[in-house]
C-alpha positions in Angstrom: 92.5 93.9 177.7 91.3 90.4 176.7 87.8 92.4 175.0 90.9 94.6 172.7 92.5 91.4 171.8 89.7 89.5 170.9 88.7 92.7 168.7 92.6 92.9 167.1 92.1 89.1 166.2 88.3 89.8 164.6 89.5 92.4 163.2 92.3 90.3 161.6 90.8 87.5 160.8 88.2 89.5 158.4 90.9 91.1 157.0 92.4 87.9 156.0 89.3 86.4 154.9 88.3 89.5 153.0 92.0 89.5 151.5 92.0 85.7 150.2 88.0 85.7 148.9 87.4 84.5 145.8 85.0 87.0 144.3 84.8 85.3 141.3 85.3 88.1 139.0 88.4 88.7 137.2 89.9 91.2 134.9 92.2 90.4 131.8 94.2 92.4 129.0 94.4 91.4 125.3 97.1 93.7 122.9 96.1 92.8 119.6 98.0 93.4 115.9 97.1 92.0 112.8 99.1 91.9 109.3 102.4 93.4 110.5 105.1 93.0 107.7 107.2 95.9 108.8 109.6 96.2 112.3 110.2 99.3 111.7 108.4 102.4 111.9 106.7 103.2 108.1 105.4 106.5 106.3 108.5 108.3 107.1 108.6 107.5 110.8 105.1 109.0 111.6 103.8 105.3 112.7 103.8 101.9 113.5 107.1 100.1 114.7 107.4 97.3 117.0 109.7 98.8 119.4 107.2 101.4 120.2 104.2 98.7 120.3 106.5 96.8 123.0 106.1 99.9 124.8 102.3 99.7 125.1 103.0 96.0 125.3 105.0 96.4 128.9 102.6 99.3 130.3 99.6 97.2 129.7 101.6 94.3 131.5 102.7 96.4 134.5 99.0 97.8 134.9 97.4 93.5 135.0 100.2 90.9 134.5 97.0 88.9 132.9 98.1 90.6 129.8 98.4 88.8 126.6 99.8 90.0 122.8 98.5 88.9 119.9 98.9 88.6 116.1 96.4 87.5 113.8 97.8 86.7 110.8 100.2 87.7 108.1 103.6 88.6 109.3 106.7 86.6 107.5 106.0 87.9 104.1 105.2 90.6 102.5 107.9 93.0 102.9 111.1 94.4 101.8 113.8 92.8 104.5 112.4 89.4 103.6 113.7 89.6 100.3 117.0 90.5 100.9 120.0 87.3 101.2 121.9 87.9 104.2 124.6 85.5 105.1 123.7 83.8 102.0 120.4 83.3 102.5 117.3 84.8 101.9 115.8 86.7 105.1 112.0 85.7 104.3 110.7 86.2 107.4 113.5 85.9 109.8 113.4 89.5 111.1 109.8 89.5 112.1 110.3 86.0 114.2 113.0 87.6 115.7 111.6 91.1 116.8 108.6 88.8 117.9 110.3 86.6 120.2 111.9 89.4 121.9 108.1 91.5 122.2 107.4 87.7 124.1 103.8 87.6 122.2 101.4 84.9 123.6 99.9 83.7 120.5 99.7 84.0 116.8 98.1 82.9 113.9 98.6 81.7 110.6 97.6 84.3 107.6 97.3 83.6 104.2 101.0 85.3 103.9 102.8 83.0 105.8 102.2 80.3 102.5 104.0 83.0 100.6 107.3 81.6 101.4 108.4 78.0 100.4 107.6 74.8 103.0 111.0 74.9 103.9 111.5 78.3 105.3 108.5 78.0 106.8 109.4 75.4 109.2 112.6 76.9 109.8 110.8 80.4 111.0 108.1 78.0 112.9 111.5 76.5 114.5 113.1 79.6 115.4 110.1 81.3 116.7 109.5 80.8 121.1 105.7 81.8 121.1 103.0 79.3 120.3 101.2 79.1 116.9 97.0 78.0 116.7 95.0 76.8 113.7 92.0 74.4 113.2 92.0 74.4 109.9 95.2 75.2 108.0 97.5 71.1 108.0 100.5 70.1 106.4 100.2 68.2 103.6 102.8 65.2 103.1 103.2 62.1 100.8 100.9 60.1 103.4 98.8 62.3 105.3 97.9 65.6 106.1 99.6 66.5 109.7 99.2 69.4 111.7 102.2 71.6 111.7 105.0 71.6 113.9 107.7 73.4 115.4 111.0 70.9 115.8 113.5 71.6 118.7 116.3 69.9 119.8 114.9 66.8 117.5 111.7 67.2 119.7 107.8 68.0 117.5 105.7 70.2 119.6 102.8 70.2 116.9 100.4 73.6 116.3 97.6 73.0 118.2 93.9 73.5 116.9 92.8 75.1 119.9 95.1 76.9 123.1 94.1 77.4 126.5 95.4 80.2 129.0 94.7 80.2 132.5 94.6 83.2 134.3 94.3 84.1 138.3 94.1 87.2 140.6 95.1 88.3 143.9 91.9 87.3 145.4 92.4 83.9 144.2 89.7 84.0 140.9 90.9 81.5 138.6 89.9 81.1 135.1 90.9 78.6 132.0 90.3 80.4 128.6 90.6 79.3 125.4 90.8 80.6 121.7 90.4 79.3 118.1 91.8 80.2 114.9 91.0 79.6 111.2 92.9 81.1 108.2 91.3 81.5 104.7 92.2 79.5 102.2 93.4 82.2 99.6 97.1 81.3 99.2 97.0 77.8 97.7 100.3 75.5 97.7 101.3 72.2 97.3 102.4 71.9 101.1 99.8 73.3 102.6 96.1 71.5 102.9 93.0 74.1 104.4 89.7 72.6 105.9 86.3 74.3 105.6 87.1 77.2 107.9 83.6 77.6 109.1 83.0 73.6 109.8 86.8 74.1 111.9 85.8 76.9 113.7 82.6 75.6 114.9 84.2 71.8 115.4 87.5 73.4 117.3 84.4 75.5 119.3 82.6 72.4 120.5 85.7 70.1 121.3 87.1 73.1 123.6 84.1 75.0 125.5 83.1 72.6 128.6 87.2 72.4 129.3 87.3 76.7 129.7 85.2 79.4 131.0 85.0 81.5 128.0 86.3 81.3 124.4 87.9 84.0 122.1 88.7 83.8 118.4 91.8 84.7 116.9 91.4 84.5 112.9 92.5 85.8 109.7 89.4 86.0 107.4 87.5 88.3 105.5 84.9 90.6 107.5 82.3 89.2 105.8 83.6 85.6 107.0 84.3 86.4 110.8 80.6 87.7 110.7 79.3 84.4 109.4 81.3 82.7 112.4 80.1 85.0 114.8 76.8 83.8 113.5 77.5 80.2 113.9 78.9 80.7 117.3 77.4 83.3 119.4 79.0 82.8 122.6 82.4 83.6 121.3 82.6 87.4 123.0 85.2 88.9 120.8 86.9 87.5 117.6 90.3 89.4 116.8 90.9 89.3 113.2 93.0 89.8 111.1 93.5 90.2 106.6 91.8 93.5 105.8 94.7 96.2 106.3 92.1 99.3 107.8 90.8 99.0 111.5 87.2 98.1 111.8 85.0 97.2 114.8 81.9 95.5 114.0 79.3 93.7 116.4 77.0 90.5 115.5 74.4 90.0 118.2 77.1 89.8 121.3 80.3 89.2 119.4 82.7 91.8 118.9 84.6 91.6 115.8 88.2 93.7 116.0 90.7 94.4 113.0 93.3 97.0 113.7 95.4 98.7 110.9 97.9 96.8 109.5 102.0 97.4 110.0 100.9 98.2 113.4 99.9 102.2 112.2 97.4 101.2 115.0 96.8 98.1 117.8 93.6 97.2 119.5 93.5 96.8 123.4 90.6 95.3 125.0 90.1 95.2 128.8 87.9 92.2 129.5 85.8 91.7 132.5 84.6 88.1 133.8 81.9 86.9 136.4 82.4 83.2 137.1 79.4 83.5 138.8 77.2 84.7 136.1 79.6 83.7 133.1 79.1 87.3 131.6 82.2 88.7 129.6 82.7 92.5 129.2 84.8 93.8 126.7 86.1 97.4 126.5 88.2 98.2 123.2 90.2 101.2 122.6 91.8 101.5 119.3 95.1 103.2 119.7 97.6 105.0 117.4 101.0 104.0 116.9 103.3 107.0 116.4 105.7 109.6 117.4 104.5 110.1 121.1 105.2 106.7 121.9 108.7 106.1 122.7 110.1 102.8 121.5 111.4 99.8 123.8 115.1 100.0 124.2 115.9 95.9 123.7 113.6 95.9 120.8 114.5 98.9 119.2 118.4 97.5 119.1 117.2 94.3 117.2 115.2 96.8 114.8 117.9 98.8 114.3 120.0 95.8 113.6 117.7 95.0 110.3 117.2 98.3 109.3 121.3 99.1 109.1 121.1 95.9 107.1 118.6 96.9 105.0 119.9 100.6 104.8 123.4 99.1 103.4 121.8 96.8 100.7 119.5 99.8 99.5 121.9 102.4 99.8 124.1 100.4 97.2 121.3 101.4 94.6 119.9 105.0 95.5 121.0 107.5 98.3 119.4 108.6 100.8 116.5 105.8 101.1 115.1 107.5 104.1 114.1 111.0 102.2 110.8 111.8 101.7 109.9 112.0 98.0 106.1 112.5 98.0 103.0 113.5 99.9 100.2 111.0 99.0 97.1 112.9 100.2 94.4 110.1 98.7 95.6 106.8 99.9 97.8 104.6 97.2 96.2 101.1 96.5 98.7 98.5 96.8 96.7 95.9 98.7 96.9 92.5 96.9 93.2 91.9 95.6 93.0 95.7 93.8 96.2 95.4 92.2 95.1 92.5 91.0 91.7 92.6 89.3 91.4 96.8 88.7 93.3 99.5 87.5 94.5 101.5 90.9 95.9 104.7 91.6 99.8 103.3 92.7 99.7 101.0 89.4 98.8 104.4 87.3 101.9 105.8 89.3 104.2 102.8 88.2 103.1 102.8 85.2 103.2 106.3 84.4 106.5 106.5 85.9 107.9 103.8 83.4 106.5 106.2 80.4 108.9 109.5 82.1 111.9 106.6 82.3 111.9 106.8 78.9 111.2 110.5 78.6 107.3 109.3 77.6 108.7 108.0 73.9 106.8 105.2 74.7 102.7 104.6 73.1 102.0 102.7 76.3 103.4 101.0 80.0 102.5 97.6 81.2 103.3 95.8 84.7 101.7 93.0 86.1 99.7 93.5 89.8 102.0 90.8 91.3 105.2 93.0 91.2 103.4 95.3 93.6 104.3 93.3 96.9 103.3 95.4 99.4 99.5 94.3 100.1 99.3 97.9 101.8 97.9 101.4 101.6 100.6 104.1 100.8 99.1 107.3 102.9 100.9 110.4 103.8 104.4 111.2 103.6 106.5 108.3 101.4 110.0 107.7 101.4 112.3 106.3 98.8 111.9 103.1 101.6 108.2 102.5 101.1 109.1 102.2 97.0 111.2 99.6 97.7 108.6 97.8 99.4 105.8 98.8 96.7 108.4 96.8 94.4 111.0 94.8 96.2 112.4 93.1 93.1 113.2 95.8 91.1 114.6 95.0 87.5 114.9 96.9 84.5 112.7 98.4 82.5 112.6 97.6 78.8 111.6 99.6 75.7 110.0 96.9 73.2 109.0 97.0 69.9 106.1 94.5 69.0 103.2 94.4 66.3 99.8 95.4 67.3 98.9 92.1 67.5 100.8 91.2 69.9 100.1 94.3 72.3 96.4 93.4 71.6 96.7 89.5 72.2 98.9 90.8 76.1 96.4 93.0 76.7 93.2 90.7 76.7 95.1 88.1 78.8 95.8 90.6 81.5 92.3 91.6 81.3 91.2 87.9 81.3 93.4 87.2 84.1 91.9 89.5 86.8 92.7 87.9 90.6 96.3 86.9 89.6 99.4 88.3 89.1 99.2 88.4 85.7 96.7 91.1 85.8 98.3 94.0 84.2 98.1 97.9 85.5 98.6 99.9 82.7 99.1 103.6 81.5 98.1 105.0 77.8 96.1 102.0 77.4 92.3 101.6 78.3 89.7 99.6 77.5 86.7 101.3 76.0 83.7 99.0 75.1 85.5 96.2 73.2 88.2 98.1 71.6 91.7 98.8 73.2 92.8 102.4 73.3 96.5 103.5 72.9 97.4 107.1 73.7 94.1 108.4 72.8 93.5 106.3 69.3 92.3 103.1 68.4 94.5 99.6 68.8 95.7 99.2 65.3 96.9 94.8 64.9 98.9 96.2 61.7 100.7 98.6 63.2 104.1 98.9 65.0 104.1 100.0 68.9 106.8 100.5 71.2 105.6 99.8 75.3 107.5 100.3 78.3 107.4 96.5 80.2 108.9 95.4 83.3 111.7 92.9 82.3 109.4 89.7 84.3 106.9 90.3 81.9 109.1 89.4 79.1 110.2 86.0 81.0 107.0 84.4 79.4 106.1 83.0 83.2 103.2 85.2 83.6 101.8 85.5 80.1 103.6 82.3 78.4 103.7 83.7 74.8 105.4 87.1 75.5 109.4 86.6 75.6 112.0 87.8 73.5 110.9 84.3 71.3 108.1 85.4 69.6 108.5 86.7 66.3 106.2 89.9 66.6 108.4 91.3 69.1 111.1 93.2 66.8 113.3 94.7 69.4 114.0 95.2 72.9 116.1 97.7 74.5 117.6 97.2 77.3 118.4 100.1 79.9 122.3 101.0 80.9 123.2 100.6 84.6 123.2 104.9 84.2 119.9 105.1 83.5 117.1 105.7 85.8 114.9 102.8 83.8 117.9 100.0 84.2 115.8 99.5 88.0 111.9 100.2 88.1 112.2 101.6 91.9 115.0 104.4 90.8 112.3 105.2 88.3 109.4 105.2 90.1 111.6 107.7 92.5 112.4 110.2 89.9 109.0 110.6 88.9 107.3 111.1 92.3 110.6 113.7 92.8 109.5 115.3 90.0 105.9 116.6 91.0 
């Protein structure tokens, strides 16, 4: 009797031990998106959408509670909600912070996008928003100094940190401290906004934080070529998660894994990390995985998404009908992204402008927009709705017939040319460049000759290209669309045409 109770309390006793051993390994779960401007799901309903990534997000969490989500970059601007004024203000931004707070994500980071609305709005979306915020390199600038951002609650600053720190445990009792950095590049310059040497900040945040954490993880929002560099300059990080191009890539620099997943979540990254306190060795195992119709969406997220899509239905629906129809099969990718539009003729800008030409039943020698109209800084692919025009152009207007000596057209024409990178960069139909000589519709430019060009009404503003408004004396006439015609807004336009292949 005493020999089977010694045996039952041996026996117990190991099982306790062998239950509360630290083995000094541990396992951990990162979700990661990058450059999501949209809640909802895009490309007629085929992917993305938040409410369905909040899905992955809570499986991921009920499989290891040491689960963290993760954006790197670029969500309060672009997109089509943002622009519209609810409750007498502009959204810019508001719907994301929202949908975000509810998805409870761990960390974010600053994108060149988020300088896209004014300083103003910013704070108010950092205010709003209950997850924390991480950059090394990005400050506000003020009269006195440059401070590091902040989030203000209650009249209390909780400032942006450079660096963040999350500590993790197991059931065996493992515990870990790990810690991330973040730069942003420094693309989107304003007045408010002061950006350090983003590799000199990633290596300096590095330093001050790795003797205070086991292992370290970047979170950025760079160009490929610049997370490469970093993971050059710092070896040991084990994965960067970036963020800025819009197609998924996964790229590895001696040890460092470098993630970008698609953007408007069309896909997310989730790595399954492995770590040995004992021999410091991090193993990470990333599966890129697809956003779409099999994944059913989070009820409490999908009720805030549907919330800002009614919204968005009722203010669109006031200009076209049925914005959900799809009008076109894109079967080559339409360029939208910010730095094509901008510096080279692309295949959406020949769309837009072409389309402008059939608004005015192509009595026109030639169309002109400028690149920054095209907001979307996205790929159209697939199946495109009436919806996703709205976001290639969110601003709409009219467009105008003018009449202007050749002059003119010529002068316009070389300062979009000359102004390749900005928004004044012009995509163009029936008007090509061909050694130095401009080409309309097939003949020559002619400076003493009368023309008559298809613009969008900001072009004739002057704010873009100062010397082309209604003011100057070589441009004879203007017409200006009725509110019945397909040309009085550039989206109904662009509609019709795609409608019409």
């Amino acid at each position: 009797m005493k020999f089977t109770k010694s045996l039952f309390y041996l026996l117990s006793l190991a099982i306790l031990m062998s239950c509360s051993t630290d083995d000094g390994k541990i396992d951990f779960t990162f979700l990661q998106l990058n450059d999501v401007y949209e809640i909802a799901p895009i490309q007629g309903g085929a992917f993305g959408g938040m409410a369905r990534v909040e899905t992955i997000h809570k499986e991921l969490l009920a499989e290891n509670p040491n689960t963290m989500l993760f954006l790197a970059g670029d969500f309060l601007n672009p997109s089509l909600l943002g622009t519209l004024k609810v409750d007498g203000e502009i959204v810019r931004g508001k719907q994301m912070v929202e949908v975000m707070n509810a998805m409870n994500f761990d960390l974010v980071a600053f994108g060149n996008h988020e300088f896209d609305v004014s300083q103003k709005d910013l704070q108010k979306r950092l205010n709003e928003s209950n997850f924390p915020w991480i950059s090394a390199n990005v400050k506000l600038k003020t009269k006195e100094s440059s401070i590091p951002f902040f989030k203000e609650k209650n009249g209390h600053k909780e400032h942006v940190g450079e660096t963040f720190i999350k500590e993790f445990s197991d059931k065996d009792g493992t515990k870990i401290k790990v810690g991330f950095i973040s730069v942003c590049i420094p693309s989107n310059p304003k007045d408010f906004v002061e950006y350090g040497n983003m590799f000199v900040k990633a290596r300096v945040s590095y330093a001050a934080l790795k003797d205070s954490v086991d292992v370290v993880f970047g979170l950025t929002h760079v160009k490929l070529t610049n997370d490469k560099r970093i993971a050059k300059l710092i070896p040991d990080l084990p994965l960067i998660m970036g963020g800025h191009e819009h197609a998924n890539s996964y790229d590895k620099i001696g040890n460092v894994i470098i993630a970008k997943a698609d953007a408007n979540a069309k896909t997310v990254y989730v790595h399954k990390i492995s770590y040995d306190k004992k021999t410091k060795k991090t193993v990470v195992k990333s599966e890129l995985k697809e956003i779409n119709t099999t994944i059913k969406s989070d009820k409490e997220v999908a009720k805030i998404v549907d919330k800002w899509q009614s919204i968005l239905n009722f203010k669109i629906n006031e200009i076209i009908q049925n914005p959900e129809e799809v009008i076109f099969e894109a079967k080559t990718p339409l360029d939208g992204r910010d730095t094509p539009i901008r510096s080279t003729q692309t295949n959406l800008g020949q769309i837009i402008t072409k389309a402008m030409s059939y608004g005015f039943n192509d009595e026109v020698d030639c169309a002109l927009v400028n690149g920054g109209s095209v907001r979307i800084d996205d790929q159209l692919n697939g199946y495109i709705t009436a919806v996703d025009i709205f976001r290639v152009l969110p601003y709409g207007g009219d467009i105008l017939k003018v009449t202007l000596k050749g002059k003119l057209l010529k002068r316009v024409l070389n300062y979009g040319q000359l102004a390749s990178g900005t928004g004044a960069y012009l995509q163009h139909y029936n008007a090509e460049k061909v050694g130095n000589k401009w080409i309309i519709n097939g003949k020559e430019l002619n400076i003493n000759k009368t023309y008559s060009v298809a613009f969008s009404d900001y072009l004739l503003k002057g704010i873009d290209i100062p010397f082309l408004s209604a003011t100057n004396k070589d441009v004879l006439s203007i017409y200006k669309p009725k509110p019945t015609e397909i040309s009085s807004d550039i989206r109904k336009t662009v509609i019709s045409y795609l409608k019409s292949f």
